[in-house]
C-alpha positions as CSV (number, residue, x, y, z in Angstrom):
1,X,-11.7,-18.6,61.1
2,X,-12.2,-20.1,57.7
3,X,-14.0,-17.4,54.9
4,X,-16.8,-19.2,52.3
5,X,-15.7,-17.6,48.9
6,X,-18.7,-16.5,47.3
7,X,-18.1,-17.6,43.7
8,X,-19.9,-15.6,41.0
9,X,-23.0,-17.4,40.0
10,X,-23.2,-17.9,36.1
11,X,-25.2,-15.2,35.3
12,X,-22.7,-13.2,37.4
13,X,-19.7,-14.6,35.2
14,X,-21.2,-14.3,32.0
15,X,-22.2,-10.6,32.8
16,X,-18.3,-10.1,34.2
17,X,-16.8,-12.0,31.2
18,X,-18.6,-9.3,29.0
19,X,-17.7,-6.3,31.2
20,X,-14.4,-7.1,31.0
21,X,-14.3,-8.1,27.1
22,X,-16.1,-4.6,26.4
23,X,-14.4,-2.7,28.1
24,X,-11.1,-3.6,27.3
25,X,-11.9,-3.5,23.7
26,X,-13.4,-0.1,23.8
27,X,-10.2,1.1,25.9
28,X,-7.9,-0.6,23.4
29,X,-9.9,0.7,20.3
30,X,-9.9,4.0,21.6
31,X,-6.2,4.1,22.2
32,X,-5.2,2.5,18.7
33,X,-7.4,5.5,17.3
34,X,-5.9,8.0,19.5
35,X,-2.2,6.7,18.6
36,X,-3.3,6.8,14.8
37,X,-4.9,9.8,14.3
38,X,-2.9,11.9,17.5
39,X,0.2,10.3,18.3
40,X,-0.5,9.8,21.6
41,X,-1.6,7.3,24.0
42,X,-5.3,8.0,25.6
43,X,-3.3,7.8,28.9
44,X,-1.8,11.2,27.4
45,X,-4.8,12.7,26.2
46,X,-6.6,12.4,30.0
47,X,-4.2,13.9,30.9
48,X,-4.2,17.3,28.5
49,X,-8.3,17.0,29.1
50,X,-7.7,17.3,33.0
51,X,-5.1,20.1,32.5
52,X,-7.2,21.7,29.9
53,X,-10.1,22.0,32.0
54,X,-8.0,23.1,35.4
55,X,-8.0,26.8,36.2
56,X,-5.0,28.6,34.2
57,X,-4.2,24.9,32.4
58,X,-2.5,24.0,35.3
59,X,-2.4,21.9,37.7
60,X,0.1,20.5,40.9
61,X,1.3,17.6,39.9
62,X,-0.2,15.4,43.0
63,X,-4.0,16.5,41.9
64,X,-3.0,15.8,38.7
65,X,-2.2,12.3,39.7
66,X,-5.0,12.0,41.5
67,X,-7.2,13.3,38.6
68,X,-5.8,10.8,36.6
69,X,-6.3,7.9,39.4
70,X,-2.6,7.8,38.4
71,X,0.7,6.7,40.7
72,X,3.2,9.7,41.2
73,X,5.7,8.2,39.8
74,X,3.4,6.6,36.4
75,X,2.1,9.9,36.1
76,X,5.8,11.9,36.1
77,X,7.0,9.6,33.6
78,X,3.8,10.3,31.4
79,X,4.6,14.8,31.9
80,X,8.0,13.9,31.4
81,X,7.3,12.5,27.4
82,X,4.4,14.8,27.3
83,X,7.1,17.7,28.0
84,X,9.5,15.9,25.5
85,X,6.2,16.8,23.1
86,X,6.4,20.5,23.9
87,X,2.7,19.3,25.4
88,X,3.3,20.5,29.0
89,X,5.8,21.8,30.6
90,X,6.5,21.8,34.6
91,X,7.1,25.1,36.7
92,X,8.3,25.3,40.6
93,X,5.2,25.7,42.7
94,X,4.6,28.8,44.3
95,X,3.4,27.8,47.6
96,X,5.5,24.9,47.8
97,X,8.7,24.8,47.3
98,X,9.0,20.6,47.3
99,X,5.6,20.6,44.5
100,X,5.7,21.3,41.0
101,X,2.9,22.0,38.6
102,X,2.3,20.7,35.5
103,X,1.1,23.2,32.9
104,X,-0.3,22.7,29.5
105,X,1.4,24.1,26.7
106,X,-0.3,26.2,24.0
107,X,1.5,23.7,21.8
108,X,-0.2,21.0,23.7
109,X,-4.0,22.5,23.9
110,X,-3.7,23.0,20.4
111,X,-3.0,19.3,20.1
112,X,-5.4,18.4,21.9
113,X,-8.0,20.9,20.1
114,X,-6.9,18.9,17.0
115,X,-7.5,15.5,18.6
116,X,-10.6,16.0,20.5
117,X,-13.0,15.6,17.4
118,X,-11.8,12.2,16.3
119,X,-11.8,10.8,19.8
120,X,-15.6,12.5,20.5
121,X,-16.5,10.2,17.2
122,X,-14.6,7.4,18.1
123,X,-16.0,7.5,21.8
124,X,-19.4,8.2,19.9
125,X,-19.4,5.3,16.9
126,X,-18.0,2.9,19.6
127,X,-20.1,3.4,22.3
128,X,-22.9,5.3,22.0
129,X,-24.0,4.2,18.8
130,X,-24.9,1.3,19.4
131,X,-26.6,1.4,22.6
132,X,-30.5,2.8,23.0
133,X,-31.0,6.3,25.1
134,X,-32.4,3.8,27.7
135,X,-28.9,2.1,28.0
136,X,-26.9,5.1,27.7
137,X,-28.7,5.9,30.6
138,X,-28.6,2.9,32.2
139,X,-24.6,3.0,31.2
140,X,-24.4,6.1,33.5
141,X,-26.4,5.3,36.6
142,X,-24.1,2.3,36.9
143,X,-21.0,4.3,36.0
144,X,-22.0,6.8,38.8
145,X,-22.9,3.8,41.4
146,X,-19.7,1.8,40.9
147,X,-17.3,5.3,40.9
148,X,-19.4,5.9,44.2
149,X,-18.7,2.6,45.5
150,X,-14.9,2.3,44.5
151,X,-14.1,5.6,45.0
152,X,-16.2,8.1,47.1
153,X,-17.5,10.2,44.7
C-alpha cells in the first residue's frame, strides 16, 4: 500500500518556517537571559517553577519528569546539578521505597524568587510586547488546541 505525502502547501511552509524561527529564538533568548542574569538554564528554572508550585515544594521524581515533559534519565541529570547548586535536594520516598522525591531547597526558592522578575520581563518585552491583546489571545487558544492535540490536555 503506497501513502501520498501531503506536502505543506506554501502558505503552510511559510507559516511553519516562522513558527519554528520564533520560537526557537524566543526559547534561546530566554535562556541566554536566564544564564546571564541567573546562572541557570531555563531547563532549570521549569523545573524550580514546577517544584515551587507542588504541594510542600516537592515532588516524586517521575511527575516531575512528567511535568517537565522531561526523560527520567534527562531530568535526573538536570536534579543532580540542581542539587550540586544546593537548589534541590532528593529524599527516599515514603510510600515507595524504589521512588525518590525531588525537593526544592530554601536556597533554591530563593533563587528562583530572585530570578523570576527578570524572566517575567524578558517573557514580557519578548513576547507580549509586541503582539496586540487580540493575538495574545489568539497566541493562547492555539497554545491550548495544539497541547490538547499533542498531549491530552
Amino acid at each position: 500500500m503506497t501513502v501520498m505525502t501531503r506536502w505543506l502547501d506554501p502558505d503552510e511552509q511559510r507559516t511553519w518556517r516562522a513558527y519554528l524561527a520564533a520560537s526557537r529564538a524566543l526559547m534561546d533568548t530566554l535562556d541566554r537571559e536566564l544564564q546571564r542574569d541567573a546562572g541557570m538554564p531555563h531547563a532549570y528554572y521549569e523545573l524550580l517553577v514546577v517544584l515551587s508550585e507542588a504541594p510542600g515544594r516537592r515532588l516524586r521524581m517521575s511527575d516531575l519528569a512528567e511535568a517537565a515533559g522531561s526523560s527520567r534519565s534527562r531530568l535526573s541529570h538536570a536534579v543532580s546539578r540542581l542539587e550540586a547548586a544546593g537548589w534541590v535536594r532528593r529524599e527516599e520516598c515514603p510510600t515507595d521505597r524504589r521512588g525518590q522525591v525531588a525537593l526544592l531547597t530554601d536556597e533554591g526558592f530563593a533563587t528562583l524568587a530572585a530570578a523570576a522578575p527578570g524572566h517575567v520581563e524578558g517573557v514580557r518585552r519578548h513576547l507580549f510586547d509586541a503582539l496586540s491583546p487580540a493575538q495574545v489571545d489568539q497566541l493562547r487558544r492555539i497554545s491550548e488546541t495544539l497541547a490538547e492535540h499533542l498531549t491530552g490536555y
